[in-house]
Every structure is written in structure tokens, then in C-alpha cells.
C-alpha positions in Angstrom: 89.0 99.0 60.5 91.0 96.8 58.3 93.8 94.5 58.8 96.7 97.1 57.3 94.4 100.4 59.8 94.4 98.9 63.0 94.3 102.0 64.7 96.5 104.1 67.4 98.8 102.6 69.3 100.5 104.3 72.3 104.0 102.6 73.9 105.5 104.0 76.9 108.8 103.4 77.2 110.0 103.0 73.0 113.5 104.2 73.0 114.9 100.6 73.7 114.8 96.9 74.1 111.2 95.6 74.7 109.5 99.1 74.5 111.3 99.6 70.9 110.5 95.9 69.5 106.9 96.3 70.5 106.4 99.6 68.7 108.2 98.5 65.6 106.0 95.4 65.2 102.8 97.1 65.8 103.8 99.5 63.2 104.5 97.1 60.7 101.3 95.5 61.6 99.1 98.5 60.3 98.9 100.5 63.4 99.8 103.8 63.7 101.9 104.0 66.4 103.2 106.6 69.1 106.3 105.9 70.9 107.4 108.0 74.5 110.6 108.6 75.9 112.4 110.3 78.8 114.7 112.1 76.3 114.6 112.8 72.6 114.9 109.8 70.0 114.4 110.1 66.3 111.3 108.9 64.9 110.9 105.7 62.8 108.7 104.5 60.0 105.4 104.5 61.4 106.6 105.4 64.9 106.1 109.2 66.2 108.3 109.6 69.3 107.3 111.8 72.1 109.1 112.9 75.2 107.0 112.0 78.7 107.7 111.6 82.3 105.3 109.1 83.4 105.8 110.4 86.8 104.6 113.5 86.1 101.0 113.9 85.4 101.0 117.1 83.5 103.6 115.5 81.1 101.3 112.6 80.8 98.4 115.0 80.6 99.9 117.2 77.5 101.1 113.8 75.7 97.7 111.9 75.4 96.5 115.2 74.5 98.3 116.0 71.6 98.3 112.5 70.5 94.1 113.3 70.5 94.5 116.5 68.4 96.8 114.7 66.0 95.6 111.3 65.2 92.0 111.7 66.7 92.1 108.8 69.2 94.3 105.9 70.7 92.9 102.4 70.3 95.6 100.9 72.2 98.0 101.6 75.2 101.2 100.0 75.4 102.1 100.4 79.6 105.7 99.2 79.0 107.8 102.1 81.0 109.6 100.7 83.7 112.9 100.5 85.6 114.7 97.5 87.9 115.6 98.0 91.5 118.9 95.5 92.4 119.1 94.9 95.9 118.2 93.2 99.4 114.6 94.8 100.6 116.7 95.8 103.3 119.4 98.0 101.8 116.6 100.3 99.9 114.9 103.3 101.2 111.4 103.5 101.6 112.0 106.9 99.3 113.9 104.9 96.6 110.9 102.2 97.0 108.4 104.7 96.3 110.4 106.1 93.1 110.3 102.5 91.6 106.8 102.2 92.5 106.3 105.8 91.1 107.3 104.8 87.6 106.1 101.1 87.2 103.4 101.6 89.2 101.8 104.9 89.7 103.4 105.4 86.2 101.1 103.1 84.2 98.1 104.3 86.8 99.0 108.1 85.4 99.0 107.2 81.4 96.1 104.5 81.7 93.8 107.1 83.7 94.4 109.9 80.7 93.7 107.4 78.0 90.8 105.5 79.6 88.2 108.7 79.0 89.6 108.6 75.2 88.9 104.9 75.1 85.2 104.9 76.7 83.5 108.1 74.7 84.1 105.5 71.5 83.4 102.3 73.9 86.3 100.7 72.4 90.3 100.0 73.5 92.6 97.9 74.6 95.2 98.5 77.8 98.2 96.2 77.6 100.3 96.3 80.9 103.6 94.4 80.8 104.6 92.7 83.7 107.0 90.1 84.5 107.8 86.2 85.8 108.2 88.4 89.1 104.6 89.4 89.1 104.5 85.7 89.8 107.2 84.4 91.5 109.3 85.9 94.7 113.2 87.1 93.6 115.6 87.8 96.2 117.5 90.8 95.7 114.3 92.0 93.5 111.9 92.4 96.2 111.2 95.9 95.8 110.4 95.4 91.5 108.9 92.0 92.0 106.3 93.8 94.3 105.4 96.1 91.7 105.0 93.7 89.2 102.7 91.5 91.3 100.9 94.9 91.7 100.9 95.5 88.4 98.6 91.9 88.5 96.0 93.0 90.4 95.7 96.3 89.3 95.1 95.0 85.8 93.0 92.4 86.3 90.5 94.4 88.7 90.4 97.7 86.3 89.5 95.0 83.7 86.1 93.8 85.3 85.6 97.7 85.5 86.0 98.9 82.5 84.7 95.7 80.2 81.4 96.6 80.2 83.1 100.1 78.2 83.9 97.5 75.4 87.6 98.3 76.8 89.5 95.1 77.9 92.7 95.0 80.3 95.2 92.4 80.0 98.9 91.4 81.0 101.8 90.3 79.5 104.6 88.5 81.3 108.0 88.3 79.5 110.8 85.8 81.3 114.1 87.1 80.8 114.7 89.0 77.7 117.9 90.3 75.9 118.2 94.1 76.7 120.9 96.5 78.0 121.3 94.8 81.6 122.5 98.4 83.1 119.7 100.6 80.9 116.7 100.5 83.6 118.8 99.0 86.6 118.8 101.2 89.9 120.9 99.2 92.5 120.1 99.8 96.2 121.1 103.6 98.0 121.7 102.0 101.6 124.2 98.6 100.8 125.0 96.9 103.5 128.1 94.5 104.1 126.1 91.4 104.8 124.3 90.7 101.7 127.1 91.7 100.0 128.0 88.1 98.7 124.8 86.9 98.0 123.9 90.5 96.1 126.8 90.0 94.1 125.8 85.9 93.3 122.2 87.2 92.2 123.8 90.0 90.3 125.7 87.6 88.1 122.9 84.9 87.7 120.3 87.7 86.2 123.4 89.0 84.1 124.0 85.5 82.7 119.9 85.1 82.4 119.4 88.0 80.4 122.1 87.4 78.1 121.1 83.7 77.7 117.5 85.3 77.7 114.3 85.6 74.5 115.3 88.6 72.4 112.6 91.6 72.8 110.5 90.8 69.8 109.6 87.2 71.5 108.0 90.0 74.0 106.9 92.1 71.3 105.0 89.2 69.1 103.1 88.2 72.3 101.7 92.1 72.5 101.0 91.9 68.8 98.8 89.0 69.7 97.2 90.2 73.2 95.9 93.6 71.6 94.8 92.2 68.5 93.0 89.0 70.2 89.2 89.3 69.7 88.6 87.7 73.4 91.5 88.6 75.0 92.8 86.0 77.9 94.0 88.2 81.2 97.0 87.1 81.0 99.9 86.0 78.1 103.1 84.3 78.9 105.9 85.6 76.9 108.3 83.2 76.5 109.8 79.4 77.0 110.9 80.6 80.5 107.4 82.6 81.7 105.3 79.6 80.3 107.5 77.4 82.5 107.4 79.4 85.6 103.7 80.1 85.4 102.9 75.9 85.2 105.4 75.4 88.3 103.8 78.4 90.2 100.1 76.7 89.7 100.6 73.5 89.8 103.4 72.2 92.1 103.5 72.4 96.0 104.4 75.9 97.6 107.8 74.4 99.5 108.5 72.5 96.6 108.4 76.2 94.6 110.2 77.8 97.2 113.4 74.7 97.8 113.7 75.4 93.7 113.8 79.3 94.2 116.8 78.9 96.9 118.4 76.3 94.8 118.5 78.5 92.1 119.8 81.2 93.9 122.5 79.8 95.9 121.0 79.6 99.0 121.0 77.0 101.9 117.7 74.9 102.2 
């Protein structure tokens, strides 16, 4: 396979922001690539968009199929589909839990289970899940997303030692805060309850002024270029100033030193 034929790509999630930067620069890297959405959207040079619930698995079922019949196979999955959840643990229901958990979870389970038989008949592939400095750090008012990200952490990693041996390798990237429609993906909590109402709102504002003042997607979308194109793949790729600096801090400094800078950072008392 040469440099300007890398293969098929498949990106969940391609309409916008991360999803949409990550498909474009595999495209112009020489893969061909195919893009999903909830609703239609207009193709793109090198992009084929097609329309998939990743909650559904019949949706996911018919998309990796026809994606088969077309192109023949998929050399590399994209799991970037995903929403945010804003509010205390607290003031969400355990149904609206499971509906987060249902796309960025479960989701990526669905679309990586269809595409892993694809990948192992040719014992070749490559799964890219995108996670998030959440996967590694706690985030008040987040607790609900940050816990499917750090799911999203060990799910990767274990399906990894399962499937290498298929000559298919698993890893993770973890953007920091990146520039994309703040509202786009954002749930906030069904149950809201008076007494987190302040500090809601504080953590509200401080992830608005992060993301503006955050890496534009195709920071994000580079470090996917490199993680599915990598000949040894590490399990993990920091995307970002901010993600390199929060994985260093999470390894290497003291646990109550980790967690006084959390509640510093989020206005809370020590």
C-alpha cells in the first residue's frame, strides 16, 4: 500500500469539529475515507458521508456493510462519536446516564464489534478511540462523561492485548480542550437542583472560556493522522499542550497535590 493509498478509513461522528478535521486530514493523506453522521451532510473530496445511529446496532450493522460492498474493506476506524453531559452527578438520571454512556460508550463497542471481523479475516487494522483529559483526570460537573471517558481507557487498552495477536492494534487518543461549537454535543442535566446551582454555573463558564481559549480540531486531528499511521503504535497519544501537561501532573505528582489543583481550578474551598 503506498504512501498516497493508505487504505479505508471510517470516522464516526464527521459532520463537525474534531470528527470533521480528522476525516479531512486523513483524506488528504491518501486514505479513502468514510465519514457518519446523525443527519445528512454533503460529501467532501475524498470523504463519503453516511447517516448512522451508533446506538442502534442495525444502523451500525447496514453501515459497515455497505462500506464492505463498496470499497472492499476498512483499514482504519475512527471511534470519534460522542456527546457531553453538564451537570452535578447528582442532578442526572440514571436513564440520561445510560444515554451518554449509550453513545460514547456502548456506541464505539457497537461500530468497533461490526468492523473487528472485517479487520481480522485480512489480519490487519487499526481502532482509534478518542478519549479525553477526563479519561484521566476527575471534572466536577462532568462526572457522568468523565466516566465514560476513563471507560473508554480500559476498554481500549484490554481489547488491544486481544486483538494484537490479529495484527489489529487498539489505541487512544486524548485531546485537552479543543475549539468546537461549545452547545453542539452538550446535554446539560434533566433533574437540576438549586444547590449546585452556583458552582454549575462557575464550571459552565470556565469550560466555555477553556474551549474558546482551547487547540483548534486539527491539533486533535494531526495526532490521529499519526496514531493510525504509526508502525508500533504507543496505547496512548496526548493531543495537545494542555493533555500532555495534565497526563505528566496525573503520573508524576502526589494524589492531594492533584486534587488541591483540581479544586483550585474550579473554585472550590480546600
Amino acid at each position: 500500500m503506498s504512501k498516497t493509498d493508505r487504505g479505508i478509513a471510517l470516522v464516526t461522528g464527521a459532520s463537525s469539529g474534531i470528527g470533521l478535521a480528522t476525516a479531512q486530514a486523513l483524506a488528504q493523506a491518501g486514505y479513502q475515507v468514510f465519514g457518519t453522521s446523525r443527519k445528512p451532510v454533503a460529501d467532501q473530496p475524498g470523504i463519503t458521508m453516511r447517516i448512522c445511529d451508533v446506538t442502534d446496532a442495525a444502523s451500525v450493522k447496514t453501515l459497515v456493510d455497505s462500506i464492505v460492498r463498496e470499497a472492499g474493506t476498512i483499514d482504519l476506524l475512527v471511534n470519534n462519536a460522542g456527546i457531553g453531559l453538564l451537570g452535578a452527578a447528582e442532578e442526572s438520571s440514571v436513564a440520561q446516564a445510560q444515554r451518554l454512556f449509550d453513545v460514547n460508550v456502548f456506541g464505539v463497542a457497537r461500530v468497533t464489534n461490526a468492523v473487528l471481523p472485517v479487520m481480522r479475516a485480512r489480519k490487519r487494522g487499526r481502532i482509534v478511540n478518542m478519549s479525553s483529559i477526563l479519561g484521566l483526570i476527575p471534572a466536577p460537573f462532568n462526572a457522568f462523561y468523565a466516566a465514560s471517558k476513563h471507560a473508554i481507557e480500559g476498554y481500549s487498552e484490554s481489547l488491544d492485548h486481544e486483538v494484537r495477536e490479529y495484527g489489529i492494534r487498539v489505541v487512544v487518543v486524548e485531546p485537552g480542550l479543543t475549539r468546537t461549537a461549545f452547545e453542539e454535543n452538550l446535554t446539560r442535566a434533566d433533574q437540576p437542583l438549586a444547590v449546585y446551582a452556583a458552582a454549575r454555573t462557575r464550571s459552565e463558564n470556565l469550560m466555555r472560556m477553556g474551549v474558546e481559549a482551547g487547540d483548534p480540531p486539527q491539533v486533535v486531528a494531526d495526532v490521529v493522522l499519526t496514531a493510525a499511521t504509526a508502525a508500533k503504535p504507543k496505547l496512548r497519544y496526548a493531543a495537545g499542550k494542555q493533555s500532555s501537561q495534565v497526563r505528566a501532573l496525573r503520573r508524576y505528582l502526589p494524589e492531594a497535590m492533584v486534587d488541591r489543583s483540581l479544586r483550585k481550578f474550579n473554585g472550590f474551598t480546600a
